[in-house]
C-alpha positions as CSV (number, residue, x, y, z in Angstrom):
1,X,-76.0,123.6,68.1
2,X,-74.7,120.5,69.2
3,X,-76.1,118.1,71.4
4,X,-74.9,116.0,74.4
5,X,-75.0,112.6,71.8
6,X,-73.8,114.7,69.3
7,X,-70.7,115.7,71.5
8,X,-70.2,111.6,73.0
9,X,-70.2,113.1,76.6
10,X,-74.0,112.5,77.5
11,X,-75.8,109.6,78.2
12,X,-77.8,107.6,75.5
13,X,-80.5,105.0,76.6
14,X,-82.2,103.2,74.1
15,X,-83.9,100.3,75.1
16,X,-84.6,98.9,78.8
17,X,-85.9,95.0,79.4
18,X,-86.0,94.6,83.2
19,X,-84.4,96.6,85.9
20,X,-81.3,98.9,86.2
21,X,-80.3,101.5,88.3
22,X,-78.0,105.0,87.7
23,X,-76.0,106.2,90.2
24,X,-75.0,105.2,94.0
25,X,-76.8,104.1,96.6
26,X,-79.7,102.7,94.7
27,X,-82.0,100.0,95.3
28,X,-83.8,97.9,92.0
29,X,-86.8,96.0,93.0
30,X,-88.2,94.8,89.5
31,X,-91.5,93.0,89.6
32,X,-92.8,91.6,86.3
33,X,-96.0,89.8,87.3
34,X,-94.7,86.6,87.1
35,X,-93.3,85.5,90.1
36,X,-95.9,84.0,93.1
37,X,-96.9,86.8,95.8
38,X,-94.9,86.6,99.1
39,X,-96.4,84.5,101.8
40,X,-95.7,83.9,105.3
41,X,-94.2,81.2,107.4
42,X,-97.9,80.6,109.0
43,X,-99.7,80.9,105.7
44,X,-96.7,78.4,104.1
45,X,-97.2,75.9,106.5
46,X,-100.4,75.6,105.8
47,X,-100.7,75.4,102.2
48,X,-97.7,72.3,102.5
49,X,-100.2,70.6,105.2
50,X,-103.3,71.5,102.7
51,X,-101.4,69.9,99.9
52,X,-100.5,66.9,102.2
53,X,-104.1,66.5,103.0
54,X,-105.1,66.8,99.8
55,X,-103.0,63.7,98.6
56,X,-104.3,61.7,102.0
57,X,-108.0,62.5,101.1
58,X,-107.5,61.5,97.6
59,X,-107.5,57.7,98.7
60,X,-109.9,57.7,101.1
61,X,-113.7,56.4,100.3
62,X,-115.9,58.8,98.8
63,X,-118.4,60.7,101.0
64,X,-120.5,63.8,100.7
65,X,-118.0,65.7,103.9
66,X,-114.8,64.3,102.4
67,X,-116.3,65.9,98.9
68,X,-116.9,69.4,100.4
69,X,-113.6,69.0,101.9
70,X,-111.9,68.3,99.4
71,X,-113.1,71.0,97.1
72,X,-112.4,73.5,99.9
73,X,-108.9,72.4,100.3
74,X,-108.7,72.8,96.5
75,X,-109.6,76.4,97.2
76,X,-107.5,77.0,100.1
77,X,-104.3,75.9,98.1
78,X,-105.8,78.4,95.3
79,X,-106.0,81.6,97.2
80,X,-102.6,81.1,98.8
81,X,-100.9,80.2,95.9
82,X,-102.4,83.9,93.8
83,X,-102.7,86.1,96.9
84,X,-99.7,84.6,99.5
85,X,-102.5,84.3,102.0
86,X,-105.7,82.7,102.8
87,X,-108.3,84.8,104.4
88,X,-110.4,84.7,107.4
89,X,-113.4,83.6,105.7
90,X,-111.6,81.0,103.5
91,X,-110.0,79.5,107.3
92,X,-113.6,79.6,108.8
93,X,-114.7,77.8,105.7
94,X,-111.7,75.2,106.1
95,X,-112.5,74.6,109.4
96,X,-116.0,74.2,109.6
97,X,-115.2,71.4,106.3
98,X,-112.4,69.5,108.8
99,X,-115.5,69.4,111.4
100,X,-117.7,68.1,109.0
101,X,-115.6,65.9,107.5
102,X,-115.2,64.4,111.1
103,X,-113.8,60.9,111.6
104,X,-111.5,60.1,108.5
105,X,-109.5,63.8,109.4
106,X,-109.2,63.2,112.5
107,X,-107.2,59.6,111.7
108,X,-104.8,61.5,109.1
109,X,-101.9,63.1,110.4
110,X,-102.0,65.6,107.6
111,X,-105.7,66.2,108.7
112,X,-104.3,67.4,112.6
113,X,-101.9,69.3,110.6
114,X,-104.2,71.1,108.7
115,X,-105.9,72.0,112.0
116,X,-103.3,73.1,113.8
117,X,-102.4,75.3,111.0
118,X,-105.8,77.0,110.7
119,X,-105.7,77.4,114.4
120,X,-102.8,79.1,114.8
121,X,-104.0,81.4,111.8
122,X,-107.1,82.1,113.6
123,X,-105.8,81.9,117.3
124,X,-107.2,78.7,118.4
């Protein structure tokens, strides 16, 4: 007995890289694990401002709160750059680091920014 390949009137499919779609009124979404996740406008503005501040703070004078910081801003940028957000205890952290870090944020225009954008994260 014959079969559909046999008879050239079926469908053969022999090797698929990627994403495809048979029939209408079909919708492909193909995720390959290497694009970045999503993120929001709110969590985007921050990480541009954390990146900002992150440049700023790398030519101001050494000190244990610019330090902590620093590393925490490292960590910020981390977390929304793998998971598209930053979480409530990493923005708690962040904050409590631009308080300690007092003074020199508070002169950086990138260091308001940061601030603002935590705020509006955390609602204030």
């Amino acid at each position: 007995m014959a079969t559909a390949d046999d008879r050239r009137n079926g469908i053969h499919i022999g090797s698929v890289h990627g994403a495809f779609a048979i029939g209408d009124h079909n919708t492909v979404t193909h995720n390959d694990g290497a694009s970045a996740p999503a993120v929001d406008p709110s969590q985007e503005e921050l990480l541009r401002a954390v990146r900002e501040l992150r440049e700023d703070l790398a030519r101001a004078v050494p000190s244990p709160g610019i330090e902590a910081l620093s590393a925490e801003l490292a960590d910020t940028e981390g977390e929304i750059t793998s998971t598209g957000a930053a979480g409530p205890g990493r923005l708690a952290r962040l904050r409590a680091a631009l308080t300690d870090a007092g003074a020199v944020v508070g002169l950086l225009a990138s260091g308001t920014a940061v601030g603002q954008a935590v705020a509006a994260l955390v609602g204030g």
